[in-house]
C-alpha positions as CSV (number, residue, x, y, z in Angstrom):
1,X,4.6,25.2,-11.9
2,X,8.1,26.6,-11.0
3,X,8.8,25.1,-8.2
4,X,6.4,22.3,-7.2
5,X,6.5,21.1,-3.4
6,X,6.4,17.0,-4.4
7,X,6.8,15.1,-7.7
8,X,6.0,11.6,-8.2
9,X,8.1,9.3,-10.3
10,X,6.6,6.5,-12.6
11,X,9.5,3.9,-12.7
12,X,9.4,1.9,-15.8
13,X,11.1,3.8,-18.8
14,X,11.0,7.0,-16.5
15,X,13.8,5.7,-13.7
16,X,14.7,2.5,-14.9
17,X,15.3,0.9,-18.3
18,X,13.1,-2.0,-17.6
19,X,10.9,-0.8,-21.2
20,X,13.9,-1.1,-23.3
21,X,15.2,-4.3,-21.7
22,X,11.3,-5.7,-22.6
23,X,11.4,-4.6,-25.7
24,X,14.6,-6.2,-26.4
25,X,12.9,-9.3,-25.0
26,X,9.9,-9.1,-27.0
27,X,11.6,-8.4,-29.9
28,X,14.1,-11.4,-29.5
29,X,11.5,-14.1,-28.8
30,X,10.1,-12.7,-31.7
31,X,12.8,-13.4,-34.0
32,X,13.4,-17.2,-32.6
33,X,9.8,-18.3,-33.3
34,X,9.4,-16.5,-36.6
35,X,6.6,-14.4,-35.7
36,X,7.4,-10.8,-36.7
37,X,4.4,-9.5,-35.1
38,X,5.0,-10.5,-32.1
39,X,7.6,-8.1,-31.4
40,X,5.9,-5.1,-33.5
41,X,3.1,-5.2,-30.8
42,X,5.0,-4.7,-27.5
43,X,4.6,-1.0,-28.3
44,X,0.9,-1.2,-27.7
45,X,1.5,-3.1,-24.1
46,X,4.1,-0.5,-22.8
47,X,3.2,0.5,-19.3
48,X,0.4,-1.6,-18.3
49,X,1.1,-5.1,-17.2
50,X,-0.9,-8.4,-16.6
51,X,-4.4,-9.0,-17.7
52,X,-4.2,-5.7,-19.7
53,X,-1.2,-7.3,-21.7
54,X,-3.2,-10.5,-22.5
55,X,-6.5,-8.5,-23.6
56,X,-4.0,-6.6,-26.1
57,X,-2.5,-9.5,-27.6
58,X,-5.9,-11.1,-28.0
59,X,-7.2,-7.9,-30.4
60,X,-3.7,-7.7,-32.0
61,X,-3.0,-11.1,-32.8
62,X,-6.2,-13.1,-32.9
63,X,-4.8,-15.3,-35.7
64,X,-1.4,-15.8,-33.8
65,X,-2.7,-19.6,-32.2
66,X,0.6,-19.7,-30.2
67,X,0.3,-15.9,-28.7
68,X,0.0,-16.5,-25.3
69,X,3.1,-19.3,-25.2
70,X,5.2,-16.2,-26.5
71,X,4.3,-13.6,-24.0
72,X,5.4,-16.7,-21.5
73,X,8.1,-16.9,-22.7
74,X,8.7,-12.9,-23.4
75,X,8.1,-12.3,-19.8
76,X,10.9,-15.6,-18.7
77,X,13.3,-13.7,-21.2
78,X,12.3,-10.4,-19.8
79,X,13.2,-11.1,-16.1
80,X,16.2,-12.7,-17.1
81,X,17.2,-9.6,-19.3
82,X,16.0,-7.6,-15.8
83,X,18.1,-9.0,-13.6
84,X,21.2,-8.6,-15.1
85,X,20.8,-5.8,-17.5
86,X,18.7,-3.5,-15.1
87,X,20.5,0.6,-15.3
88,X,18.9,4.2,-14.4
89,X,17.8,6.1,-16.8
90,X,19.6,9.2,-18.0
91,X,20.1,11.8,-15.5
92,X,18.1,10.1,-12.5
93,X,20.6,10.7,-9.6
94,X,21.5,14.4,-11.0
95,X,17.7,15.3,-10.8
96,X,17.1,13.3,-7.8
97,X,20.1,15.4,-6.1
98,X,17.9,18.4,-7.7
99,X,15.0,17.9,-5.9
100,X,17.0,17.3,-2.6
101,X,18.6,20.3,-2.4
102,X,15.3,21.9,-3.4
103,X,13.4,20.4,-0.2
104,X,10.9,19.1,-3.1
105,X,9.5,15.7,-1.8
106,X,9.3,12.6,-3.8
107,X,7.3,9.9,-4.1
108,X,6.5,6.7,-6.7
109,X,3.7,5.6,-8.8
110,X,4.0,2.4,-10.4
111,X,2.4,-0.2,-12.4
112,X,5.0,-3.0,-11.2
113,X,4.5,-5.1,-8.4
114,X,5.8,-3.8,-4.7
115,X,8.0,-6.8,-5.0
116,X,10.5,-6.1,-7.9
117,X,9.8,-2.5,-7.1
118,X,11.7,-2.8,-4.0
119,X,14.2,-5.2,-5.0
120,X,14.8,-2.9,-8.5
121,X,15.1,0.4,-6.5
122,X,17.4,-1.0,-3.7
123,X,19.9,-2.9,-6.5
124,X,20.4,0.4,-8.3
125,X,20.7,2.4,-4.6
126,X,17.4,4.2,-5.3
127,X,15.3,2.5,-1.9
128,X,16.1,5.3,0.7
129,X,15.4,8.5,-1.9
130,X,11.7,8.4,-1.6
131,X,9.5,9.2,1.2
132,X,6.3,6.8,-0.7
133,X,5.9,3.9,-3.0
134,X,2.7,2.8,-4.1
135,X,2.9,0.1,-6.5
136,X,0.6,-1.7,-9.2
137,X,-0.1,-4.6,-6.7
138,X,-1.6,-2.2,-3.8
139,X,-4.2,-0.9,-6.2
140,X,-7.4,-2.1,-8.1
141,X,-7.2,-0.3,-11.1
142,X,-4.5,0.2,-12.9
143,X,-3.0,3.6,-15.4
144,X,-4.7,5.1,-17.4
145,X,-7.2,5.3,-13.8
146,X,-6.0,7.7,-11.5
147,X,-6.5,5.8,-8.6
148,X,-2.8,5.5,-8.2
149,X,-2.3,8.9,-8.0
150,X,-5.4,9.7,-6.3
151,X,-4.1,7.4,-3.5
152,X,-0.6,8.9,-3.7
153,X,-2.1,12.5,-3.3
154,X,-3.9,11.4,-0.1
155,X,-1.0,9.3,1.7
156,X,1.6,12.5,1.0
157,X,-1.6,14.5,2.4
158,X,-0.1,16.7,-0.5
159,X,-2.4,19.2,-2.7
160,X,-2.5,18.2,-6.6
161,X,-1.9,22.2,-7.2
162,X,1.4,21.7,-5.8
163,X,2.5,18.7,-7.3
164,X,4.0,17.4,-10.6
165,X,4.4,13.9,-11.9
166,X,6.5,12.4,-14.5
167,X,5.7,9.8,-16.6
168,X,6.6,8.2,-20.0
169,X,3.5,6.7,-21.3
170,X,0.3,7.8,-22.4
171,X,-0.9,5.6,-19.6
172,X,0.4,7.4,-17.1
173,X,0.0,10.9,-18.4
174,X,-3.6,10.0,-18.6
175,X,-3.8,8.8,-15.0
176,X,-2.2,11.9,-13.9
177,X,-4.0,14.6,-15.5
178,X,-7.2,12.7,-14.8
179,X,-6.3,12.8,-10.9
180,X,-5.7,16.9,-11.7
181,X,-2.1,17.1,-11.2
182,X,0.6,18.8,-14.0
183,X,2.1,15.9,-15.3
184,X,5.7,16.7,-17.8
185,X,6.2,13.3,-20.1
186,X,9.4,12.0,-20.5
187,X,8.6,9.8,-23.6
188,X,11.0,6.1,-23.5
189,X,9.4,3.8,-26.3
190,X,6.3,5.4,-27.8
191,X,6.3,9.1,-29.6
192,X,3.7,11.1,-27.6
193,X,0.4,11.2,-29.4
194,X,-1.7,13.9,-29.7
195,X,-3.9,13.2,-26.6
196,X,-0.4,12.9,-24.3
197,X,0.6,16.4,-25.8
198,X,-2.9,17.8,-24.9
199,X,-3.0,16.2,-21.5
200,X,0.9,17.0,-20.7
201,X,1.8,20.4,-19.2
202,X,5.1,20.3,-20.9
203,X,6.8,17.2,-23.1
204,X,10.9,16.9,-22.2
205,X,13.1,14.2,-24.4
206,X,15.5,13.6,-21.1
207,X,15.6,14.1,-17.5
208,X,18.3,16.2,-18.1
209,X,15.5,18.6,-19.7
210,X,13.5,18.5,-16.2
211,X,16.2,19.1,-14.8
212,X,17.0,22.3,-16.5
213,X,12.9,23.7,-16.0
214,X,13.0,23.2,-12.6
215,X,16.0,25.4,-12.4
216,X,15.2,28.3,-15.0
């Protein structure tokens, strides 16, 4: 799709560094209570959030007694790492500024709550550049479903043939090309696997790249 009349924007990872500064979290909570593992699993939980998290760490570290005390404290660490640490991703405002001189819409899909959605966007000047936010709160499944996006589709009264979502997860491709829209990932933590590269339309390592096949 050359030139695609709306995109929607996953946030995590794909706007905003919030998977990195997780990670970090994860990884450093892991280190102070000696349990290795802990840290090597947040790759597994990237982009998906609550319950989803807990079920994870339940098949991944049965015989870790103490698990659930550690993602406590992960997500404390984690929110303090957020509020301070929060940045844009690569190349956001440059494709952003893309898009508006394009007349292409825009629009956002998120796992996160509408709560530090908001908050998030508006620190880091982002609130005003999106016509529709639709956040993990507002639905009742979560990615890989495609009710997000099938709820995005029908807000933006848009058709899926003319738009294109990006996304850094395997989560969220999935949700996307399972709602029938082209979906480019922008992988953050996690190599795509071969599902992501079968589901994706294309695979770009930077915005910069999206920026660059919207304009050839």
């Amino acid at each position: 799709m050359k030139n695609p009349k709306m995109i929607i924007f996953d946030v995590d990872g794909l706007l905003l560094n919030t998977e990195f500064l997780w990670r970090k979290a994860w990884k450093d909570v892991a280190a102070k209570y000696g349990v290795p593992k802990f840290g090597e699993v947040f790759g597994k939980v990237v982009g998906i959030s609550g319950s989803d998290v807990e079920r994870v760490l339940n098949n991944e570290l049965s015989d870790v007694e103490n698990r659930m005390e550690l993602l406590d404290i992960a997500r404390s660490v984690g929110t303090e790492y957020l509020e301070n640490d929060i940045e844009l991703m690569p190349g956001v405002n440059e494709l952003l500024d893309v898009l508006e001189n394009k007349n292409i819409r825009k629009a956002v899909a998120t796992t996160t709550s509408r709560d530090a959605t908001i908050k998030r966007l508006t620190k880091l000047g982002l609130i005003n550049r999106f016509e529709y936010i639709l956040c993990g709160d507002e639905v009742t499944k979560r990615k890989p479903n495609p009710e997000i996006y099938q709820k995005v589709l029908k807000a933006i009264n848009c058709d899926p043939n003319q738009v294109m979502v990006l996304e850094d997860t395997g989560y969220g491709v999935q949700a996307a090309h399972d709602a029938g829209i082209q979906v480019v990932m922008v992988p953050s933590i996690n190599a795509p696997t071969d599902t992501d590269i079968e589901n994706a339309s294309y695979i770009k390592k930077s915005l910069y790249e999206v920026i660059s096949m919207l304009e050839a």
